[in-house]
C-alpha positions in Angstrom: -12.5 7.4 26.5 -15.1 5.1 27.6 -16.3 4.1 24.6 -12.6 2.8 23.6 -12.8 -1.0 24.3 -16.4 -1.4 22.2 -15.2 -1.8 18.9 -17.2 -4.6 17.6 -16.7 -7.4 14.6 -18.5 -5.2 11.8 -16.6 -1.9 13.3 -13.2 -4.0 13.1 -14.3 -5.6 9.7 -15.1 -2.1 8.4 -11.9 -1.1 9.4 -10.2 -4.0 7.0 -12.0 -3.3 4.4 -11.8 0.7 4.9 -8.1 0.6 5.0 -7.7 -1.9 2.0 -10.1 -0.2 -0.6 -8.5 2.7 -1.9 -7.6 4.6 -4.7 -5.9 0.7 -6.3 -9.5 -0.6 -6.9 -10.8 1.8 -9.2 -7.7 1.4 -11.5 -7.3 -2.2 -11.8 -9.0 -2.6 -15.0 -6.4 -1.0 -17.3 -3.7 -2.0 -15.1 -4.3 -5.7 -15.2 -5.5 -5.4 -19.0 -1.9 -4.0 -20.4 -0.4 -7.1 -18.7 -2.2 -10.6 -18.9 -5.9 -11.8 -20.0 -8.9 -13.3 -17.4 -6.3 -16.8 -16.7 -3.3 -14.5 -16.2 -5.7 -12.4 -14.0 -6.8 -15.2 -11.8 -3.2 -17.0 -11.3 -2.2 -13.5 -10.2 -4.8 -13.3 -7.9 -4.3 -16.6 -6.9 -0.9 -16.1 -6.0 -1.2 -13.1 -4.3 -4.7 -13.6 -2.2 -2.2 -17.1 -0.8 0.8 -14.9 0.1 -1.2 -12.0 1.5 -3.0 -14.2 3.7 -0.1 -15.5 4.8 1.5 -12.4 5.5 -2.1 -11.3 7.5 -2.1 -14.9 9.5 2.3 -13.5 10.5 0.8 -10.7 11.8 -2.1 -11.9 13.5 0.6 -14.5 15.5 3.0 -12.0 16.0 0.1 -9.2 17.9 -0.7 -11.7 20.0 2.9 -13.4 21.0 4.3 -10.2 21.2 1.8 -8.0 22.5 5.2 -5.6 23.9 6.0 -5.1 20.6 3.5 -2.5 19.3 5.1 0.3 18.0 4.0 -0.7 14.0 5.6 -2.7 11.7 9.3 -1.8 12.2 9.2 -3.1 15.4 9.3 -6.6 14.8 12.4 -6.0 12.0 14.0 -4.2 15.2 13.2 -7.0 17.6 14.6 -9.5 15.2 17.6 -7.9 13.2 18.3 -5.0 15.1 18.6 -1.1 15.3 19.8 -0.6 11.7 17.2 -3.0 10.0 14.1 -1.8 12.3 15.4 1.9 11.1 15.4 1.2 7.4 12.0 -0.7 8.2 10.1 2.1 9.4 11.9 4.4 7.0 11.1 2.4 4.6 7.0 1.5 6.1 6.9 5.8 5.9 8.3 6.6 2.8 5.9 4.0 1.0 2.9 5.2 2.6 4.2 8.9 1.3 4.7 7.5 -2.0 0.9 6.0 -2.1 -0.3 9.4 -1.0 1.2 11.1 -4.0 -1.1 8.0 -6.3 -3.8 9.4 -4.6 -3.5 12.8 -6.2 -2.7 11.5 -8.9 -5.7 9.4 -9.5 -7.4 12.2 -8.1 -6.2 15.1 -11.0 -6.9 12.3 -13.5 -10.5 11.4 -12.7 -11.0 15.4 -13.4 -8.6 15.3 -16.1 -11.7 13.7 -17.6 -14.0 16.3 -17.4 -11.5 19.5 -17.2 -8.4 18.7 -19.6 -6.3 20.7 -18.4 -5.2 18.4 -15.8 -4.8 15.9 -18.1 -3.2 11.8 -16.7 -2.7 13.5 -13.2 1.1 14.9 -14.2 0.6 18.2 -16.1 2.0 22.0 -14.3 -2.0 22.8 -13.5 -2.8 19.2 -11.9 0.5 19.7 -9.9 -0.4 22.9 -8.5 -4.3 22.1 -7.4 -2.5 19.0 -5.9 -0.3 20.9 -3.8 -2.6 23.2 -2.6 -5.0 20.4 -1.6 -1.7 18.4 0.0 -1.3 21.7 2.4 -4.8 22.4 3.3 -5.0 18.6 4.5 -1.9 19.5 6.5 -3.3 22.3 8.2 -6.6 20.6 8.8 -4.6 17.8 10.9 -2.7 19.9 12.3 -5.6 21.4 14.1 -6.0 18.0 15.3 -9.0 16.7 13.1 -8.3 13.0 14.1 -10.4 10.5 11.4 -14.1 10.3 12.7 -15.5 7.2 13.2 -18.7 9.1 11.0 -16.5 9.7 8.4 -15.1 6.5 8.2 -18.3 5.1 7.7 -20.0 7.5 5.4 -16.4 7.0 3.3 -16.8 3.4 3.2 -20.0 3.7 2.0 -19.5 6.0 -0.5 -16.4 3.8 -2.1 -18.4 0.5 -2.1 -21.4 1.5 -3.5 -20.1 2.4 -7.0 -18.0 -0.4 -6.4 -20.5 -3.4 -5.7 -23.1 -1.1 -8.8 -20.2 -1.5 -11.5 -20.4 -5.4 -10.5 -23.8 -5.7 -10.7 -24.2 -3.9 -13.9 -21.1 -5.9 -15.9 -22.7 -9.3 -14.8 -26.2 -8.5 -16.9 -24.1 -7.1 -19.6 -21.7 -10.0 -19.8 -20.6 -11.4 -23.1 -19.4 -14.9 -22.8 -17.6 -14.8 -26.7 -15.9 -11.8 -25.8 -14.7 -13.3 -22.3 -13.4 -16.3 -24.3 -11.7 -14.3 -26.7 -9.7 -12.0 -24.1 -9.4 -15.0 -21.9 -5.3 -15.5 -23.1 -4.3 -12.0 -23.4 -5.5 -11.8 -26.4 -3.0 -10.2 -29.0 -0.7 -10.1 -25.9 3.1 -11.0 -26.7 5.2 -13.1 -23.4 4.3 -15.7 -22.0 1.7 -16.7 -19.3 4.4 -16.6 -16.8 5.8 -13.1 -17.7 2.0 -11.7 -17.7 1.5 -12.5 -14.6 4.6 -11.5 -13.0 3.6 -7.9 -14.8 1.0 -7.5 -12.4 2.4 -8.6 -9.4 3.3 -4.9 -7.4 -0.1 -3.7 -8.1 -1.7 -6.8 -6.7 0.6 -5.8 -3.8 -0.7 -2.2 -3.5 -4.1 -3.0 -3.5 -3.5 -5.2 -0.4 -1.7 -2.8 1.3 -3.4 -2.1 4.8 -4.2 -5.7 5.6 -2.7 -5.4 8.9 -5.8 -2.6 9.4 -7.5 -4.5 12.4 -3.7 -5.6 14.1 -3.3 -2.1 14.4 -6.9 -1.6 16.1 -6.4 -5.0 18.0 -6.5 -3.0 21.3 -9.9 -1.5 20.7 -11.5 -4.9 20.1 -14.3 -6.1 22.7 -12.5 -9.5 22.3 -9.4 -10.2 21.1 -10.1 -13.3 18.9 -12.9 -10.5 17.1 -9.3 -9.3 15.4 -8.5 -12.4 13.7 -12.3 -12.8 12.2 -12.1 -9.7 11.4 -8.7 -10.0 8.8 -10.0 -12.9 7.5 -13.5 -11.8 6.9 -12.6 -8.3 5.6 -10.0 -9.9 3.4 -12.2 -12.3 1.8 -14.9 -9.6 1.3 -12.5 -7.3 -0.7 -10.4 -10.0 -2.6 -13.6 -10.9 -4.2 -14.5 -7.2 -5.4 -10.4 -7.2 -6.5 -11.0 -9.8 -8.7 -14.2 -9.3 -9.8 -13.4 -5.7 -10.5 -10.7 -7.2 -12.4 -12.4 -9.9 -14.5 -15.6 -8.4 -15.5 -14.2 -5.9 -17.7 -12.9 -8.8 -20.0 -16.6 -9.4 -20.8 -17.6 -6.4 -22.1 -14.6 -4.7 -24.0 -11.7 -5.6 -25.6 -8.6 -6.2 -23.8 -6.6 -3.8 -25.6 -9.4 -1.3 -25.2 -9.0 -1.7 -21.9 -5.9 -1.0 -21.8 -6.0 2.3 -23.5 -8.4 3.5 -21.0 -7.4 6.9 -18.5 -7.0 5.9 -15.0 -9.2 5.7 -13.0 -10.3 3.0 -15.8 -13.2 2.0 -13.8 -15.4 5.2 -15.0 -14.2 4.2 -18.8 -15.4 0.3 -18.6 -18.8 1.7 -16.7 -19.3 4.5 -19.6 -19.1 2.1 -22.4 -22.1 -0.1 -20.6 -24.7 2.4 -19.6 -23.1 6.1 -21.1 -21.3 8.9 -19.6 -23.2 9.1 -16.2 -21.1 5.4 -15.3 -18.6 7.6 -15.6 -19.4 10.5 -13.4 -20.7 8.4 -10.9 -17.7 6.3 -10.3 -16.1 9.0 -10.5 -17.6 10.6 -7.7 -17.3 7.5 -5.5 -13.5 7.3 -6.6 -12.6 11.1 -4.9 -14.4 10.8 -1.9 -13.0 7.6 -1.5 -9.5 8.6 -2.3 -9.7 12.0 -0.3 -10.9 10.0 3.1 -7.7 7.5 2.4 -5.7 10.2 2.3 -6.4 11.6 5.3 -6.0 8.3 7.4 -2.9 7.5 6.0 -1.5 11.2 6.0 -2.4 10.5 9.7 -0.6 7.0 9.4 2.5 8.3 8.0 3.0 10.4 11.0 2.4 8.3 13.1 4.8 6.0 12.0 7.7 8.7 12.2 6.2 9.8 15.6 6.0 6.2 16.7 10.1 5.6 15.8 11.2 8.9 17.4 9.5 7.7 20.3 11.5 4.6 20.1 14.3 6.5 19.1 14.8 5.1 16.1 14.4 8.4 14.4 15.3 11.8 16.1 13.8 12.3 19.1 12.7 15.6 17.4 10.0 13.0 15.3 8.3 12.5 19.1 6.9 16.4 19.1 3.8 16.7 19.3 1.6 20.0 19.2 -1.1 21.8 21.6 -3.6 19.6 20.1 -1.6 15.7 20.7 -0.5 15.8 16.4 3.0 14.7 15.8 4.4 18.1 14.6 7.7 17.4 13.1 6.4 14.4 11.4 3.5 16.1 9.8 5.9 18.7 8.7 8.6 16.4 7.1 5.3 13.8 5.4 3.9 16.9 4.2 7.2 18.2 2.5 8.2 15.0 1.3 5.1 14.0 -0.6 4.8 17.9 -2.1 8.7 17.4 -3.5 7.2 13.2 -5.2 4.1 15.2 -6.3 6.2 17.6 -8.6 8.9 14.8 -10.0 5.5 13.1 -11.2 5.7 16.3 -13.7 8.5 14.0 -15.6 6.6 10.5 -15.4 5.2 9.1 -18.3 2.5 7.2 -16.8 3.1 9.0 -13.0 0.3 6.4 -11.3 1.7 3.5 -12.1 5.2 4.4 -11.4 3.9 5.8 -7.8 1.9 2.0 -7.3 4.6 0.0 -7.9 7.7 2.5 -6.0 5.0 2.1 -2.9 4.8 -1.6 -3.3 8.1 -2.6 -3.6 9.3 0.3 -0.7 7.0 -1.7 1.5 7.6 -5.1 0.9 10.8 -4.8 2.5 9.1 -3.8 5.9 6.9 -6.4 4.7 9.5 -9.2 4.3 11.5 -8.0 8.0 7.9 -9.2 9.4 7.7 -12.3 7.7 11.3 -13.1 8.5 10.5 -12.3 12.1 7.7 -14.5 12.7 10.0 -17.3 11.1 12.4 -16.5 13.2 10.7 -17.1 16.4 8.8 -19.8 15.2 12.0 -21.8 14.1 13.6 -20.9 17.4 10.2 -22.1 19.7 9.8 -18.7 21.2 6.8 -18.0 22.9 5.6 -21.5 22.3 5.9 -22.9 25.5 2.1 -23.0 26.2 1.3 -23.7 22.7 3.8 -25.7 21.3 1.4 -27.9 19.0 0.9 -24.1 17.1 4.5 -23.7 16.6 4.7 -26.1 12.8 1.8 -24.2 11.3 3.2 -21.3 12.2 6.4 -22.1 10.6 4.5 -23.1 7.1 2.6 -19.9 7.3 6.0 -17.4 8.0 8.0 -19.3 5.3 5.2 -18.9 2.5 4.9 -15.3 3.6 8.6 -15.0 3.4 9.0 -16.7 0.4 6.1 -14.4 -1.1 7.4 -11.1 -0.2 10.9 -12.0 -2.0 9.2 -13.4 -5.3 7.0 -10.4 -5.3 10.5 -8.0 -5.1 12.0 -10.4 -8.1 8.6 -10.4 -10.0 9.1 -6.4 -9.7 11.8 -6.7 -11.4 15.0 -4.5 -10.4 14.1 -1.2 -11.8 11.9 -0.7 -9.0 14.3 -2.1 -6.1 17.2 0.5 -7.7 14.5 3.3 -7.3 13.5 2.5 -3.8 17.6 2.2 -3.0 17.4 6.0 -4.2 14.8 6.7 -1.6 16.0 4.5 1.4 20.0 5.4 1.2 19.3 9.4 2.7 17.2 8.0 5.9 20.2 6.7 7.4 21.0 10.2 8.1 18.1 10.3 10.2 19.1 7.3 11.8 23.1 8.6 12.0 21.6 12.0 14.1 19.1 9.3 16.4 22.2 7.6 17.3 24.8 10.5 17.8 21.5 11.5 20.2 21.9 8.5 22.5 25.9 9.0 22.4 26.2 5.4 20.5 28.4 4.1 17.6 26.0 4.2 13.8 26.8 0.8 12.8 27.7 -1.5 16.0 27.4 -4.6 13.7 29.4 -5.3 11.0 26.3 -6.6 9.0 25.2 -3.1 9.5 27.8 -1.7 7.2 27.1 -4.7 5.0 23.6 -3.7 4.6 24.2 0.0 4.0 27.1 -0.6 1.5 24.9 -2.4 -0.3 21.9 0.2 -0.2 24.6 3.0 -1.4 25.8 1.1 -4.0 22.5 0.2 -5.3 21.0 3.8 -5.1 24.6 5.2 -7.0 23.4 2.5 -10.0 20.1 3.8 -9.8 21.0 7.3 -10.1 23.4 6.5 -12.8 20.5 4.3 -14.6 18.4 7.6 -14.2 20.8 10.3 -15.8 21.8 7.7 -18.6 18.2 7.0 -19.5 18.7 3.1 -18.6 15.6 3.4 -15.9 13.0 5.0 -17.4 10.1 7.5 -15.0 
């Protein structure tokens, strides 16, 4: 393909912000408003805009002192901890990506659930069923080999910004600086400032998910140092529609109003400015925005299975591929995996939340493996022999982004790493067949058994938390 090497700064940048804007935007009013006030709101984003950047600055270093290493982000935790660790990692990298799929519908039956209520928050028997069928016609459709158009990329950027950037424009003329002061503690909120913000700390996660977008595109780039201005710029550019699309709200309604809104809670703060047509409109930004997500990171999560049985890090059946170049098995095993999520959702009280956080705290372990990487070789001087005047800021920049990643899985509190346990313990099945494949020993390290006794353990207490009603859905 000719054309291959062109991709320029705004293509690149487009990509950032296409990847990062999701179905997490539209719903961080409510989400944000049941935890904290406007300060609570700002430390959060404070917090998290510093670690995320760190965490984009890891991976920046690491595609270009490890160019070798491109097979996603499990390989670094393979290059640095091993077989067993790079496993879980991309096991771990897939099932979150899976499990922010499912949001997706989610968000998607409740913005109708608005206007048709029978499919009520997202969660209810017809919502489940519309869900699925939509989850298999997607299959089919890739399957075929529809690869993401560059076109549609575009016209589904456009269409998810544009209600985004009209909602901003319309909440500053109607902002109300009385009501802003009044919300601006929480309000009638009980806990501490501290224990607000740590409330909102896995959806600040989720919405960030996908900064590694223009890494991942880093070989298309007309020049390489285009990638780097492109993370930064793109990040900037959507952390100030996060918070903004955050804070306004607090000047026109209530907090606890806010709060009581349906997901996506974007179309509620709109409607109670201009009427029921801010609804609808968002509303119609929200699903095509939400159904072009989907289909690049259905496409993503097979490709990160494909990518590891390729490695053979997975079964080398994951490295199948069809008539038209789709990974097969992978597509199969994504699909089935996010229609068995999409029907537990059936049980959840408040099914979009619970799907945000489970993705956010599944992928900050992949997340933290990077971070821990990067520190790795930066404390040891590798690849810094050209360089070495590089190496101490690199060694800041890995330990805040390691440091992040583990306050973020505290801040989520242990509900949600007992869940993930649940998910994570069967893939080392699939990495007990990858190794009987290649005639080698599972665990060849004893910290290998440590890790996976621990992972059992913790998924057995989860289970047990489930059936006994300790850990709530």
């Amino acid at each position: 393909m000719a054309g291959e090497q062109k991709m320029t700064r705004m293509a690149l940048t487009a990509m950032v912000v296409g990847g990062m804007v999701g179905a997490g935007i539209f719903s961080l009013p409510r989400t944000f408003a049941n935890a904290t006030g406007p300060l609570g709101a700002v430390i959060a984003w404070m917090i998290a805009g510093t670690g995320m950047y760190m965490l984009a600055r890891v991976f920046q270093a690491l595609a270009e002192r490890k160019p070798k290493l491109d097979a996603g982000v499990f390989a670094y935790a393979k290059a640095g901890f091993g077989d067993y660790p790079g496993h879980l990692s991309a096991f771990g990298y897939w099932i979150g990506s899976c499990i922010g799929n499912v949001s997706y519908w989610v968000l998607i039956k409740s913005t109708l659930g608005a206007f048709f209520p029978i499919f009520g928050d997202g969660n209810t028997v017809a919502a489940i069923i519309v869900a699925s069928i939509g989850i298999w016609l997607f299959h089919f459709l890739i399957l075929r080999g529809v690869q993401q158009a560059a076109f549609i990329n575009s016209i589904v950027t456009v269409a998810k910004i544009i209600p985004i950037l009209l909602f901003i424009v319309i909440l500053f003329f109607a902002f109300k600086l009385d009501l802003f002061s009044a919300n601006l503690y929480g309000g009638d909120l009980t806990g501490g400032l501290f224990e607000q913000v740590k409330a909102t700390m896995l959806v600040t996660v989720f919405v960030f998910i996908g900064i590694e977008g223009a890494s991942v595109y880093s070989r298309y780039a007309k020049e390489r140092k285009d990638v780097g201005w492109a993370t930064i710029v793109g990040f900037i550019g959507v952390t100030g529609l996060m918070v903004l699309v955050t804070l306004l709200p607090y000047a026109v309604m209530q907090r606890a109003d806010i709060a009581g809104l349906r997901q996506p809670s974007m179309a509620g703060v709109l409607e109670s400015v201009v009427g029921p047509w801010g609804s609808v409109f968002v509303s119609v930004g929200l699903l095509v925005s939400v159904l072009g997500a989907y289909l690049a990171w259905a496409l993503i999560c097979a490709e990160v299975m494909f990518a590891a049985g390729k490695s053979k890090d997975m079964p080398q059946a994951f490295a199948k591929t069809n008539a038209n170049g789709v990974p097969v098995t992978a597509m199969w095993w994504t699909s089935i995996i996010i229609q068995v999520i999409v029907v537990t959702t059936y049980w959840s009280r408040d099914a979009f939340t619970l799907m945000l956080n489970l993705t956010s705290a599944t992928t900050l372990i992949p997340y933290f493996l990077v971070a821990a990487y990067g520190l790795m070789i930066a404390r040891r001087g590798e690849t810094y022999e050209l360089r070495p005047e590089e190496r101490q800021r690199d060694l800041v920049l890995a330990g805040i982004a390691v440091l992040y990643t583990v306050f973020m899985l505290y801040a989520g509190g242990l509900r949600y790493i007992l869940l993930a346990a649940i998910l994570f313990a069967p893939g080392t099945v699939l990495y007990t067949i990858a190794r009987r494949e290649q005639g080698k020993p599972v665990f060849d390290k004893t910290s290998d058994w440590v890790i996976f006794g621990v992972i059992v353990a913790a998924a057995l207490y989860g289970v047990y938390g489930l059936f006994s009603g300790a850990i709530a859905l």
